[in-house]
C-alpha positions in Angstrom: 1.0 -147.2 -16.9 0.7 -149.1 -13.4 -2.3 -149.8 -12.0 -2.9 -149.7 -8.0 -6.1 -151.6 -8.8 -5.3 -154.9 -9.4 -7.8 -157.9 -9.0 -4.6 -160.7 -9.6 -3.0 -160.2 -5.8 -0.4 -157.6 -7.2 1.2 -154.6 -5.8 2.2 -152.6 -8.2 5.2 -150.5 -7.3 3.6 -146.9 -7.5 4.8 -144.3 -9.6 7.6 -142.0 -8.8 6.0 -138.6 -8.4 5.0 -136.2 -11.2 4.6 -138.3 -13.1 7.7 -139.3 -13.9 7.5 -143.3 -14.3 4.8 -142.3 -16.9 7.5 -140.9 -19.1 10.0 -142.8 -18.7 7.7 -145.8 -20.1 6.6 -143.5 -22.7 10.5 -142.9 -23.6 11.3 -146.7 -23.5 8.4 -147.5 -25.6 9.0 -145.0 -28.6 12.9 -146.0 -28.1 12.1 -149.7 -27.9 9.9 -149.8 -31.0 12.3 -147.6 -33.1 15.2 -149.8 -32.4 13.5 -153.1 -32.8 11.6 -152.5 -36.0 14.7 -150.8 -37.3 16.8 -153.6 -36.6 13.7 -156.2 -37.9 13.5 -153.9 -41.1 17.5 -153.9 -42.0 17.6 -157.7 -41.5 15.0 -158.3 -44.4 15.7 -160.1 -47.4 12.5 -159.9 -49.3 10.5 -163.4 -50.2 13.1 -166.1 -48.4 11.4 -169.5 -49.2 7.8 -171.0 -50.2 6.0 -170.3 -47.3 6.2 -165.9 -47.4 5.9 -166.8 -50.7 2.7 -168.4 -50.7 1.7 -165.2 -48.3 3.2 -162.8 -50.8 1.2 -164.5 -54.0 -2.1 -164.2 -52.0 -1.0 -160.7 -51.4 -0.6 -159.7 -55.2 -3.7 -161.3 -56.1 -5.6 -159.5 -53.6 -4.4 -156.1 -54.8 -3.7 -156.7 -58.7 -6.6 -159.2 -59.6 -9.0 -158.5 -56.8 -9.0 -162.3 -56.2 -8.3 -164.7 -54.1 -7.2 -167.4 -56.8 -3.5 -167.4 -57.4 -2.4 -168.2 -60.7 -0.2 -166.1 -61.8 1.6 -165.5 -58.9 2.1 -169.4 -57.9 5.5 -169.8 -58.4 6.8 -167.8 -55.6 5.0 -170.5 -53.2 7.5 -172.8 -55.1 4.9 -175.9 -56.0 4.8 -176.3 -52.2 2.9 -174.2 -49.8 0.0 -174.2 -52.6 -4.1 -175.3 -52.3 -5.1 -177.0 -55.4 -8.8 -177.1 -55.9 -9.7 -178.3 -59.4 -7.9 -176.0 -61.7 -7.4 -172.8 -59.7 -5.0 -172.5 -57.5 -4.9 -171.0 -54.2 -2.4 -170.0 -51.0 -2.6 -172.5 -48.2 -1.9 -170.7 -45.5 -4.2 -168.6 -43.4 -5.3 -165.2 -45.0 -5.0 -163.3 -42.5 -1.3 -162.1 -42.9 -1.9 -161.7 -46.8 -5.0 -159.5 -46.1 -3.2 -156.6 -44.2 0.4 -157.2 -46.2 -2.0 -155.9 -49.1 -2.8 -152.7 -47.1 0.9 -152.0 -47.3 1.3 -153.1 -50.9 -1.6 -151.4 -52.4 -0.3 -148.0 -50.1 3.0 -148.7 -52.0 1.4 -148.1 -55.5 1.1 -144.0 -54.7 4.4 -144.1 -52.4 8.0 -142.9 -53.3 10.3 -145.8 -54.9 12.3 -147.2 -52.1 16.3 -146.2 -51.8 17.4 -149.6 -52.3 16.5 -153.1 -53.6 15.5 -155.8 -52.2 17.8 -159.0 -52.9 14.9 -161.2 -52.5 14.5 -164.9 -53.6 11.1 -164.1 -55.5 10.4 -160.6 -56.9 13.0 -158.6 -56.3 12.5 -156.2 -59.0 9.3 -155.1 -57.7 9.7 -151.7 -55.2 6.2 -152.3 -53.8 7.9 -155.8 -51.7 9.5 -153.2 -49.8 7.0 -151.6 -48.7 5.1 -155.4 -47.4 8.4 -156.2 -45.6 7.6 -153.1 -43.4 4.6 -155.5 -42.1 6.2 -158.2 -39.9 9.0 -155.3 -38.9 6.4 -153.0 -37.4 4.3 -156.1 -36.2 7.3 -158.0 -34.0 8.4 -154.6 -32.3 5.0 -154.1 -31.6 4.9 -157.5 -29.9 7.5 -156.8 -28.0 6.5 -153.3 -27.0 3.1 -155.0 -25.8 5.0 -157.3 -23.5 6.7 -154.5 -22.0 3.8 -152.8 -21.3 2.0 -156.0 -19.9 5.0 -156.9 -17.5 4.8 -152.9 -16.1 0.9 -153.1 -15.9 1.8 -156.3 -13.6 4.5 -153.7 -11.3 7.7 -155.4 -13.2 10.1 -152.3 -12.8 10.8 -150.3 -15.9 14.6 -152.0 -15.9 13.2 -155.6 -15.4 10.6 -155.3 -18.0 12.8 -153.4 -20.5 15.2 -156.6 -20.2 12.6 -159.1 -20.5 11.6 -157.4 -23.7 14.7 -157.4 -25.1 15.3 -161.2 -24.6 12.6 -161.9 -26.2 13.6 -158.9 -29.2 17.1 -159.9 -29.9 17.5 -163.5 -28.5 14.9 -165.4 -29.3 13.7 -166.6 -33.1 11.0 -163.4 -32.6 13.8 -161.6 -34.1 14.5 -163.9 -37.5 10.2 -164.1 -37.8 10.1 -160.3 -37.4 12.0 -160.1 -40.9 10.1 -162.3 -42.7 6.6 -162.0 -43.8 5.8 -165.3 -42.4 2.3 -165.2 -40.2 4.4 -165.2 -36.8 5.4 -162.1 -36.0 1.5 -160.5 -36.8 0.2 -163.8 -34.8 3.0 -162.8 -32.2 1.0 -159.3 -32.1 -2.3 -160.6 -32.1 -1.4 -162.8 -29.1 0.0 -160.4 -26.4 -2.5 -157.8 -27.7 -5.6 -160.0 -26.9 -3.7 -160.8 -23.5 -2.6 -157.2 -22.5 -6.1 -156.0 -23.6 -7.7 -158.9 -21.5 -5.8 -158.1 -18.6 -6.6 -154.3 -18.3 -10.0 -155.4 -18.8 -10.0 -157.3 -15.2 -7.4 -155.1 -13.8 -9.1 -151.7 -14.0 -13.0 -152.7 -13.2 -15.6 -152.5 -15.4 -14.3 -150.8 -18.7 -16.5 -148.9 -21.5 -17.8 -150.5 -24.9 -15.0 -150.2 -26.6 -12.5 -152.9 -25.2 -14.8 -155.5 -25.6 -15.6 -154.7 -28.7 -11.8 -154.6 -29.7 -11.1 -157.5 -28.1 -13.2 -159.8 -29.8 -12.1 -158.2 -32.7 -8.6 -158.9 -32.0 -9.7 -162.5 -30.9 -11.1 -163.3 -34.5 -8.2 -161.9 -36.4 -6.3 -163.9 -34.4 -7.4 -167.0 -36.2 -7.5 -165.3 -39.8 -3.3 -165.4 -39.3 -3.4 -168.6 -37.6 -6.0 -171.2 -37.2 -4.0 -172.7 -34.6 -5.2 -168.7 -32.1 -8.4 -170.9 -32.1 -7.3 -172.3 -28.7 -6.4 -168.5 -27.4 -10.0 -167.4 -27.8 -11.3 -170.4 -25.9 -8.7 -169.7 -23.2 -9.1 -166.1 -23.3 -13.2 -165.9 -23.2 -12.8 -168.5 -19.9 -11.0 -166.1 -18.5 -13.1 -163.4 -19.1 -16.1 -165.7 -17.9 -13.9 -166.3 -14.3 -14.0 -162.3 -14.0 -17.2 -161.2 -15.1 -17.9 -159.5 -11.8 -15.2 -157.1 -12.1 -15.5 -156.8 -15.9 -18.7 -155.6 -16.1 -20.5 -156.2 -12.9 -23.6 -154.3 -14.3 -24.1 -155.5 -17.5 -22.5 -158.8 -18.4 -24.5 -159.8 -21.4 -23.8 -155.9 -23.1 -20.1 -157.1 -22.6 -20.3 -160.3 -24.2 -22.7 -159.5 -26.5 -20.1 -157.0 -28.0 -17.1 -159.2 -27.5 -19.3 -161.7 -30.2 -19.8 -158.6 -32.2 -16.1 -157.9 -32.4 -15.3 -161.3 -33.1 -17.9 -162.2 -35.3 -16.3 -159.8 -38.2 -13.3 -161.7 -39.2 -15.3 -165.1 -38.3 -17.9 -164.0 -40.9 -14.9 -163.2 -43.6 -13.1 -166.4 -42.5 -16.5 -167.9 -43.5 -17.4 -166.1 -46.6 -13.5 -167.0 -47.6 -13.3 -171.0 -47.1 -17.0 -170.9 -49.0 -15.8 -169.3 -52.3 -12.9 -170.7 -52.7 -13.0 -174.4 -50.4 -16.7 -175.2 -51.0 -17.8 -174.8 -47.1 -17.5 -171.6 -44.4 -15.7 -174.5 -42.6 -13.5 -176.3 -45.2 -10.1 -174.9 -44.5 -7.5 -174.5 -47.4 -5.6 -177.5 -45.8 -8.1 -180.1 -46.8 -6.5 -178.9 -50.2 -2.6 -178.6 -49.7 -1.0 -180.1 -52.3 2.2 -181.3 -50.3 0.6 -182.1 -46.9 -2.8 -184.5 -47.4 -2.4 -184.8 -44.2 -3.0 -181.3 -43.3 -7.1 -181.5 -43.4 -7.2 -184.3 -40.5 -6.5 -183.0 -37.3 -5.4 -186.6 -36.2 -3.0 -186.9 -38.6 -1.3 -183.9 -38.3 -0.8 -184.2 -34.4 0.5 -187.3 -34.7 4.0 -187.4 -33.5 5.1 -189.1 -30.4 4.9 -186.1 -27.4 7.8 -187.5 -25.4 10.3 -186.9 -28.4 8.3 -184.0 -29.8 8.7 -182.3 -26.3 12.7 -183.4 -26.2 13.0 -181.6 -29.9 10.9 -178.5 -29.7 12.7 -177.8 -25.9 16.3 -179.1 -26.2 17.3 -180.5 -29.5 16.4 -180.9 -32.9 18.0 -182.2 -36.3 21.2 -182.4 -38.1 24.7 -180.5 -36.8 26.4 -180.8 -33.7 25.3 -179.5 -30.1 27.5 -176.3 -30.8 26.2 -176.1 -34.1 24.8 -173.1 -35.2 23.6 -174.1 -38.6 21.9 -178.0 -37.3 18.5 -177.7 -39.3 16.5 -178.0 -35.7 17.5 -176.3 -32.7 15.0 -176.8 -29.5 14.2 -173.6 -27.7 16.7 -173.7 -25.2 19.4 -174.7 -27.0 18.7 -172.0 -29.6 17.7 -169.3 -26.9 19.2 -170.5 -23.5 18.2 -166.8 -21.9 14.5 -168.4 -22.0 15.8 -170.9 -19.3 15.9 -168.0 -16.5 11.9 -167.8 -17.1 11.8 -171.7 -15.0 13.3 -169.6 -12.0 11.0 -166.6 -12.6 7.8 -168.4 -12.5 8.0 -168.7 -8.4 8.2 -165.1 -7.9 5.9 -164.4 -11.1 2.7 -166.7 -9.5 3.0 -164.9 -5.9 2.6 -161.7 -7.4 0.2 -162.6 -10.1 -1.2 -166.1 -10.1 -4.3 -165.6 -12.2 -2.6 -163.9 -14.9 0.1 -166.6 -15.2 -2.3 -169.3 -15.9 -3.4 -167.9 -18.6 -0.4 -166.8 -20.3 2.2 -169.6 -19.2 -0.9 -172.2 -19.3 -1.3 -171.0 -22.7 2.5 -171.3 -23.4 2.3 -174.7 -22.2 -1.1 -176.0 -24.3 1.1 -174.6 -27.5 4.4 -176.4 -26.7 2.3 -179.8 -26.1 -0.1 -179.7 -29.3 3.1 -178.2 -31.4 5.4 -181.3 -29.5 2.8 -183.4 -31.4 2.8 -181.8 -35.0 3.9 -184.2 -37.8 6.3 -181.9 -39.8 8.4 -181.1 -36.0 11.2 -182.6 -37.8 12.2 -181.7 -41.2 10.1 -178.3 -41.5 9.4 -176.5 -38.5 13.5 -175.9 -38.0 13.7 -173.8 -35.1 10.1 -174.9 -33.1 8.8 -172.0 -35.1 5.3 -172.9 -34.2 6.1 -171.5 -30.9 7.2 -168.2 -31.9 3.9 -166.3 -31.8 3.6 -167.6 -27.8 7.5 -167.1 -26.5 6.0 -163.9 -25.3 4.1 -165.6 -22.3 6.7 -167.3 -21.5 9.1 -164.0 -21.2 6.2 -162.9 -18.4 8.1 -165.2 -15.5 11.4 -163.9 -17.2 10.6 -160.2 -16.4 9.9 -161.4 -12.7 13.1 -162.9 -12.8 14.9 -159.3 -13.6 13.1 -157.6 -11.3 14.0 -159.8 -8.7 17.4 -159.8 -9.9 17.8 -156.0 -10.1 17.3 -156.2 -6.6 19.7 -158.5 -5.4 21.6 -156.4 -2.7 24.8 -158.7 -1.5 27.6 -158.0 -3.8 28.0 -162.0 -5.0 25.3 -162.8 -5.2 25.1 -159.5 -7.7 27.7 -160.3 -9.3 27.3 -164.2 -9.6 22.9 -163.3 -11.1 24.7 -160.8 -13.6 27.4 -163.0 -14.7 24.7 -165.8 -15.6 22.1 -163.4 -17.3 24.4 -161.8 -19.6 26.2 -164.7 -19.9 22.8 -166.8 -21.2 21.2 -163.1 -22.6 24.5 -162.7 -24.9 24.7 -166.5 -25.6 21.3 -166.5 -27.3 22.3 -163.3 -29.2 25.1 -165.1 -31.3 23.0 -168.1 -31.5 20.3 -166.3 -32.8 22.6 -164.1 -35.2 24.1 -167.2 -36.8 21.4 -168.9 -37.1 19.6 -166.1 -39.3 22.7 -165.9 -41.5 22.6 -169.3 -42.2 18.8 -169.3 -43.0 17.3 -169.4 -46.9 18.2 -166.3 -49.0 21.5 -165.2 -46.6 24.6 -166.3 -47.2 26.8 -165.9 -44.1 30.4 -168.2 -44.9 32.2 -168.2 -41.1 35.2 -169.4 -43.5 35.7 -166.1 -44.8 36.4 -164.1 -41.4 40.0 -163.4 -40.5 42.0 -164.7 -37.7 41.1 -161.5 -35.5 37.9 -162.1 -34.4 37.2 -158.1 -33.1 38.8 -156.6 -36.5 36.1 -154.3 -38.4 36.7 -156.2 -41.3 34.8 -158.9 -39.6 32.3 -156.6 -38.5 31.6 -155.2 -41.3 31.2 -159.1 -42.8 28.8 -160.3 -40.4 26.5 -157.4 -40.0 26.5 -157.2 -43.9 25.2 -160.8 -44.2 22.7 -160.0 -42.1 21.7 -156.3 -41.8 21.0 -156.7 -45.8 18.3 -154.1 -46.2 20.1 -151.3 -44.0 19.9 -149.3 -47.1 15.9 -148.7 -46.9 16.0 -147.5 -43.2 15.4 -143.9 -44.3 12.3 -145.2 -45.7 10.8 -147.1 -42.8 11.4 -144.1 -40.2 9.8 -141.8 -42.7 6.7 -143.6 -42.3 7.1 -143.9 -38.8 8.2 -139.7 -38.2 4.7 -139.9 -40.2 3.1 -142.1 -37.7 4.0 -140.7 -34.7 3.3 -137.0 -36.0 0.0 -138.0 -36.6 -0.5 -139.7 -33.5 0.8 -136.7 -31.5 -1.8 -134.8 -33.6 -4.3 -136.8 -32.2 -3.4 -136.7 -28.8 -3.1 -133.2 -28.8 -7.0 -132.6 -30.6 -8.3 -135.3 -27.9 -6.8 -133.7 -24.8 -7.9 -130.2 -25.9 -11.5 -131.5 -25.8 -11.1 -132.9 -22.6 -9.6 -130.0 -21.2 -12.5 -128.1 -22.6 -15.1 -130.2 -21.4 -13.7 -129.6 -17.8 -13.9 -126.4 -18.2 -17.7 -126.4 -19.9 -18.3 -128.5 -16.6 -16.6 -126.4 -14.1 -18.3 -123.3 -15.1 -21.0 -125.3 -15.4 -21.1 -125.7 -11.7 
């Protein structure tokens, strides 16, 4: 999965022979994704609040009405997270997540009823929510599987990019948003998928019809979860445009004529969406929110002052103490302290790949200034969720920073790296436990453990609080055994008709 091509000043580290590195990232990838989205699935507790409920209620319409109007449905939004036009009633939030969630819920219809039940806020008795809380599961370990295999495409060692990926899995807020059908995790996807995609693209010289194709794709969709992915096509397509010689140095207008192509599918639906229900292809359903009036001016919504914005979303939010874990508003590093190792990273990370880390920590960085300016920082977005979907790039300097550290040969300054990473890695683990216990719809009381802190009657306790849906695991790795048998299945028909080809060719000749 490394590259000895590179056009971003890397070396990759070469493969060990036989192919060995190969497998061993195939073996951390499958491993990696079945822990993740296992541990994502069993932390799910249904519909939490109004905003995956204004997701689900687009959802059920979708499927059930064959509509995008709401009513009937509205009250799992809550009377909040609701676009009033006239007298119909509609989800404000971006389609995009609704639209695939009802893949998952109309699949549900002809599926087996699930073990267990959901304790969910809003429709708990329904077996097909299950089946839609298997969409941000599947979609956050599949971030974080993508960011693996971005840090090894840039010659991160297996070890260094297997711990980067896990910081980002287990102790940052990608973990809480990865159980929730908020849009964050799929926008989390959509992200490092554009990114990896765009980076093979101008790693590997000039590449077939199809990435481009995909890529633009990926690019528009990227927008239907969250308007705000309008600045990662911009950023994304520059980039593109700065390697166009080694992207398709033959035929440059083919490439971007199908990178339009791609994109222009989900731009035409985003279009044909806002005009039925919003009047205009370009009236978004926040010039209709009912709680934020706000929402529809771009000037009023990035509003707040950047200095404190920047102090919240990085150190420190609202309410609690600094060793709070349940303050309403916890800035990244205070929340995830592990993400503080990325600042040393990014030396090493820009000698090795400089071009690469402008666009994804220069993209990290546009996102914390515009979100540092958003009106509802305090009060709403509680953890600088708005940042979720982009902690990825800024884990690419963090995997840099393992490598390096892996390395380290004198044994203090071993021990003294090791002591620190842990230490922060391990830190932002409990944080990021406790502060999902304490969230809506989970019920975590610290007041009930016993004096012994290690007992397994307090183990049992906490992971209970949180691990709530542990009892529908069977059902998420059936459809995964499902997944990955069919998947094999298709390797398996593809390399046979490459192998036959060859030899069609080498009798051939």
């Amino acid at each position: 999965m490394i590259s000895r091509n590179s056009g971003d000043g890397v070396e990759p580290s070469p493969s060990p022979p036989g192919g060995r590195g190969r497998w061993t990232d195939w073996t951390v990838c499958i491993l990696l994704f079945l822990f993740l989205s296992s541990l994502y699935f069993a932390t799910s507790s249904g519909i939490t609040s109004s905003n995956d409920g204004s997701h689900y209620a687009l959802t059920r319409a979708i499927v059930e009405k064959g509509s995008f109007e709401i009513s009937g449905f509205s009250s799992y939004a809550e009377g909040n997270d609701i676009a009033l036009r006239g007298d119909s009633k509609f989800s404000d939030r971006p389609p995009g997540t609704a639209l695939v969630a009802s893949l998952f819920y109309a699949a549900a219809g002809r599926l087996p009823s699930p073990p267990a039940q959901l304790e969910s806020r809003h429709d708990p008795d329904n077996p097909r929510l299950v089946y839609v809380m298997l969409l941000p599961s599947l979609a956050g370990a599949g971030a974080v599987l993508l960011l693996y295999l971005l840090l090894r495409e840039l010659g991160v060692s297996s070890a260094g990019a297997l711990m980067a990926s896990l910081a980002l899995g287990l102790g940052t807020a990608h973990w809480k948003y990865s159980s929730v059908l908020f849009s964050h995790a799929l926008s989390s996807f959509t992200v490092l998928l554009a990114v990896y995609l765009a980076l093979r693209a101008t790693r590997h010289g000039p590449v077939g019809w199809l990435l481009p194709l995909a890529l633009g794709f990926i690019l528009g969709y990227a927008v239907l979860v969250e308007y705000s992915n309008a600045i990662l096509v911009v950023v994304v397509v520059v980039y593109l445009l700065a390697h166009a010689r080694r992207v398709a140095p033959a035929r440059p207008l083919l490439y971007g004529f199908l990178l339009v192509m791609g994109g222009l599918v989900p731009a035409a639906f985003l279009a044909f969406y806002d005009k039925v229900n919003f009047g205009g292809p370009f009236t978004l359903s926040y010039v209709y929110a009912v709680n934020y009036p706000w929402a529809g001016s771009l000037s009023e919504t990035f509003s707040f002052s950047l200095g404190r914005g920047l102090w919240a979303m990085l150190v420190w939010g609202e309410g609690g103490g600094w060793c709070d874990p349940t303050c309403y508003n916890q800035g990244l590093f205070l929340l995830s302290p592990v993400l503080l190792l990325s600042l040393v990273g990014l030396g090493r990370a820009f000698r090795r790949a400089p071009r690469l880390l402008f666009l994804t920590t220069g993209l990290f960085i546009a996102y914390l200034l515009l979100f540092a300016k958003h009106r509802t920082l305090h009060g709403f977005t509680a953890d600088g969720r708005y940042l979720v979907p982009f902690l990825g790039l800024w884990c690419v300097p963090l995997g840099f920073f393992f490598d390096r550290a892996l390395r380290v040969r004198r044994p203090v300054w071993r021990a003294t790296v090791g002591l620190i990473s842990y230490g922060l890695f391990f830190l932002s683990l409990r944080n990021i436990f406790l502060h999902i216990g304490h969230s809506y719809n989970y019920h975590l009381d610290l007041c009930r453990l016993g004096p012994l802190v290690a007992s397994p009657s307090n183990w049992a306790y906490l992971l209970g609080q949180v691990l709530r849906n542990t009892g529908n695991l069977p059902l998420l790795w059936a459809v995964e055994g499902s997944l990955l048998l069919l998947g094999l299945a298709a390797y398996k028909v593809v390399m046979s008709r490459i192998e036959k080809a060859r030899r069609i060719d080498h009798a051939e000749r």
